[in-house]
SERO-4910 file (N, C-alpha, C, O; in steps of 0.05 Angstrom, whole numbers):
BEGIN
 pado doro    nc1    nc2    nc3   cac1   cac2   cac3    cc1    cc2    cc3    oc1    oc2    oc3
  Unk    A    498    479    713    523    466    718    545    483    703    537    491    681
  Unk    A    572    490    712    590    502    702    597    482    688    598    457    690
  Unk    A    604    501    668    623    483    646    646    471    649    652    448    643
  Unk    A    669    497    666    693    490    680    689    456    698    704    438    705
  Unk    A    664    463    700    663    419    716    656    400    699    654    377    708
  Unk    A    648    408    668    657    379    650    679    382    626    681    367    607
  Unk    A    692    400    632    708    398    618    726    363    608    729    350    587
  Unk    A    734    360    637    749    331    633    735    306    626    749    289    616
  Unk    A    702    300    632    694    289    631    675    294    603    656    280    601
  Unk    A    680    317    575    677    316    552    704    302    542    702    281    530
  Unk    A    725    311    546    745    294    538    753    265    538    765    252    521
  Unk    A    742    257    567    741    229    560    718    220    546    715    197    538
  Unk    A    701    240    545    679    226    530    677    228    495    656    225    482
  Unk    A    697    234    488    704    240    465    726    218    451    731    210    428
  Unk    A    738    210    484    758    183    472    739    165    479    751    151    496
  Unk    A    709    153    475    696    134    489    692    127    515    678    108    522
  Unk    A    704    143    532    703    139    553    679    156    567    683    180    570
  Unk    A    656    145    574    619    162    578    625    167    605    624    190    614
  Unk    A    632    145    620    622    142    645    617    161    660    595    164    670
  Unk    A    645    187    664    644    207    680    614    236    666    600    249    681
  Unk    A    615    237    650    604    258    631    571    240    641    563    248    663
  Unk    A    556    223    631    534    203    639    519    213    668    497    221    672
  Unk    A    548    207    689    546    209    719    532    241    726    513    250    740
  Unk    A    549    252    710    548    278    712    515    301    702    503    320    712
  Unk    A    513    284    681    483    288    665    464    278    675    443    288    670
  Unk    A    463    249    698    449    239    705    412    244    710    403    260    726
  Unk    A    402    234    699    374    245    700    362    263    675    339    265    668
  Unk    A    380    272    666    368    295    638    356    268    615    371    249    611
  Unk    A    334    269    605    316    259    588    330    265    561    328    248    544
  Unk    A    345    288    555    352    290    525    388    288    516    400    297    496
  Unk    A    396    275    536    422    263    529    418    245    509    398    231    506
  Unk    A    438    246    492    439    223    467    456    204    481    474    207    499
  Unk    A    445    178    467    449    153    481    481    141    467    480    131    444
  Unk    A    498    143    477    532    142    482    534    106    489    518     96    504
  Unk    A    549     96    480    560     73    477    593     66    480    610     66    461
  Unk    A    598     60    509    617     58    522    642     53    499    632     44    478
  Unk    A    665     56    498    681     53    486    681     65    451    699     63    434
  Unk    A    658     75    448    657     95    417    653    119    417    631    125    427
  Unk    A    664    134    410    666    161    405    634    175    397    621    170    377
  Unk    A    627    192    420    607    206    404    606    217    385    626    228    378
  Unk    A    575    218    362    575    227    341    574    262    343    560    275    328
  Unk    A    585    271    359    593    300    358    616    312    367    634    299    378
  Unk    A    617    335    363    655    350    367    651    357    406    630    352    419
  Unk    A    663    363    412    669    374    440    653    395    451    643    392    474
  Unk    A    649    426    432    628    443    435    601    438    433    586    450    447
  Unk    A    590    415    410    561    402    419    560    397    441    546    409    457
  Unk    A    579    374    450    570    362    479    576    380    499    566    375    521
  Unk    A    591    401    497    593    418    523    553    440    521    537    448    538
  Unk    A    554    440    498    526    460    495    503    443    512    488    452    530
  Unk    A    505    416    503    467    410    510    477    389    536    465    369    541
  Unk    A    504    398    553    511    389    582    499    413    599    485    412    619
  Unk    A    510    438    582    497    468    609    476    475    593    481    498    586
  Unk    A    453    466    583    425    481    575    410    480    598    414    462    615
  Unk    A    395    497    601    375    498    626    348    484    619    326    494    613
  Unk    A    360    449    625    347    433    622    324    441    649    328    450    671
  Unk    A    298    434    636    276    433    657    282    422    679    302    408    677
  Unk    A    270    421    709    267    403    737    265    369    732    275    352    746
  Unk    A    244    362    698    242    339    706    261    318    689    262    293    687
  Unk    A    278    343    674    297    328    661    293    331    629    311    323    614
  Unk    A    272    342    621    266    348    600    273    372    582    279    394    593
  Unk    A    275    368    549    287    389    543    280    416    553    259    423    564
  Unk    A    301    428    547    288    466    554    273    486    531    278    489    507
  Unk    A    253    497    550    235    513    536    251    536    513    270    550    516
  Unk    A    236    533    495    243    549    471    243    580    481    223    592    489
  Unk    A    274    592    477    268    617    479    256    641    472    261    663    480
  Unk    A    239    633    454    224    651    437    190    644    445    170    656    438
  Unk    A    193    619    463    161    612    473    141    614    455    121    627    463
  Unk    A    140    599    423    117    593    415    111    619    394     93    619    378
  Unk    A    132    642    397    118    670    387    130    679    367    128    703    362
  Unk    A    142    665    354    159    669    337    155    680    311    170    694    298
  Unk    A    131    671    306    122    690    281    102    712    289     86    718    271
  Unk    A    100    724    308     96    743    311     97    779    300    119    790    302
  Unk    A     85    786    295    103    815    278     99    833    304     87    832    325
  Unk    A    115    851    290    119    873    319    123    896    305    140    901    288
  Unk    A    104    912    317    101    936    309     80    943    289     78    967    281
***
């Protein structure tokens, strides 16, 4: 999802207003759960981050970019 298409709908979701931003997320498993008329507990750049992550097909968070290998040495 482009960002340029939630822009307006982080903003109202910042004055309590979910509805549009929700609609928009619809189906993703790792949305934090928002309560109509209260301000989310985050700034504008959180909620724009985990709106465009390349949430999985079934809605679930997205795979770790480093896939498990992280302590790996190299070389």
């Amino acid at each position: 999802m482009s960002p340029n298409n939630l822009v307006d709908a982080i903003s109202s979701s910042i004055n309590g207003n979910h509805a549009e931003l929700l609609e928009k997320l619809e189906g993703l498993s790792g949305v934090p759960e928002f309560v109509e008329g209260d301000a989310p507990g985050m700034d504008k750049s959180t909620l724009l981050f985990i709106s465009v992550l390349d949430w999985q097909g079934d809605g679930s968070s997205p795979r770790p970019l480093d896939g498990g290998h992280s302590r790996e040495r190299i070389g």
